[in-house]
Residue, then its C-alpha position, 0 to 999 in steps of 0.5 A: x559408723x560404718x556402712x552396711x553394705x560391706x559386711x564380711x562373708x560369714x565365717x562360723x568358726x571364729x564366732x562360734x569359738x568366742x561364744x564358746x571360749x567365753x561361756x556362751x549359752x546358746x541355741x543356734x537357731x535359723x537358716x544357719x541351724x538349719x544348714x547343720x542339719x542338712x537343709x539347703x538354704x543359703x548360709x548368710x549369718x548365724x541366729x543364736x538364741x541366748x540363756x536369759x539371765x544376767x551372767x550369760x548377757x555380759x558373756x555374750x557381750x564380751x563375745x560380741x566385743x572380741x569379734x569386734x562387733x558393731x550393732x546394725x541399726x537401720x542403715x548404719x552400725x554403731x559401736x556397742x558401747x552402751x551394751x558394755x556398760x549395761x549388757x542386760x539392755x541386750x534383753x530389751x528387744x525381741x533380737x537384735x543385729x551384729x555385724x563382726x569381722x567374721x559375719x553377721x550374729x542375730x541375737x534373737x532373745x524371742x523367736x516367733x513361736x517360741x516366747x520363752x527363747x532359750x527355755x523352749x528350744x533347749x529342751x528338743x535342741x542337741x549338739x552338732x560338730x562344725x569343722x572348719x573348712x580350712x582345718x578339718x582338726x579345728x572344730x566347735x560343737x554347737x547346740x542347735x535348735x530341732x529342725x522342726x522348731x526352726x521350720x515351725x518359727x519360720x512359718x510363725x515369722x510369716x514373713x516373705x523371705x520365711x515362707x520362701x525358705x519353708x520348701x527347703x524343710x520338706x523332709x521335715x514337714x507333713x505333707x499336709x503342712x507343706x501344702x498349707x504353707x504353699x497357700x500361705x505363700x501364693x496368698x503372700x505372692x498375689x496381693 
């Protein structure tokens, strides 16, 4: 089991290229989804909501296998042994955390506010292109959850670091929502 300190400094491209290559259907949600759209937050992994259904869950493991992931639990990363012989338990939790040679994956299979995962955000979501910082050539198109969306699970989340992050989305948000989520943010602050 390795330790959970050393976790590689995110690189988009070879992760979004597995899940691509091997059919993957995804929307990428979170800070990560966000930065595609011009938010200035700090890129630490990649949030991807999963198609529900049993042929997409041995997909995105097999992904999971070729980025050589190990699910992060706690404090400590285990092999992901159990999700290659019975990839429909990735379904038994709300998300869940990897960490692959390229960065970290949450699988999150229900993002606050959106219950239904996948089936939700799918329909306001559209593609964006991520070239490679290395090669201008290589490129992977992604399908990305609507900005708002991300905003509005940001806030559902409610936790701390959420609710930090809301000020980036000020283009996306009324002003009347923006000073609603400041309350909600000095409350938090103050007790």
């Amino acid at each position: 089991m390795a330790d959970a300190n050393d976790t590689p400094e995110l690189d988009p491209i070879p992760i979004l290229e597995s899940l691509a290559d091997h059919g993957v259907d995804f929307v990428a949600i979170g800070s990560y989804a966000a930065i595609l759209q011009d938010v200035a937050l700090p890129m630490t992994d990649i949030d991807i909501v999963p198609r529900d259904d049993a042929d997409n869950r041995r997909r995105l493991v097999a992904a999971l296998e070729d980025l050589g992931a190990h699910e992060q639990v706690g404090t400590v990363r285990e092999p992901i042994d159990d999700l290659l012989e019975n990839p429909d338990s990735l379904a038994d939790a709300k998300f869940r955390t990897f960490v692959t040679d390229h960065g970290g994956v949450d699988v999150v299979n229900h993002p606050d506010g959106f219950e239904r995962g996948y089936s939700d955000l799918i329909e306001n979501s559209h593609e964006a292109t991520v070239k490679s910082a290395d090669d201008p050539n290589r490129t992977v198109t992604v399908t990305v959850a609507d900005v708002g969306d991300i905003a509005e699970s940001k806030r559902r989340a409610g936790r701390a670091k959420d609710i930090a992050a809301l000020s980036a989305f000020s283009s996306v948000l009324s002003p009347k929502e923006q000073k609603r989520l400041l309350r909600e943010r000095y409350r938090r602050e103050v007790e």
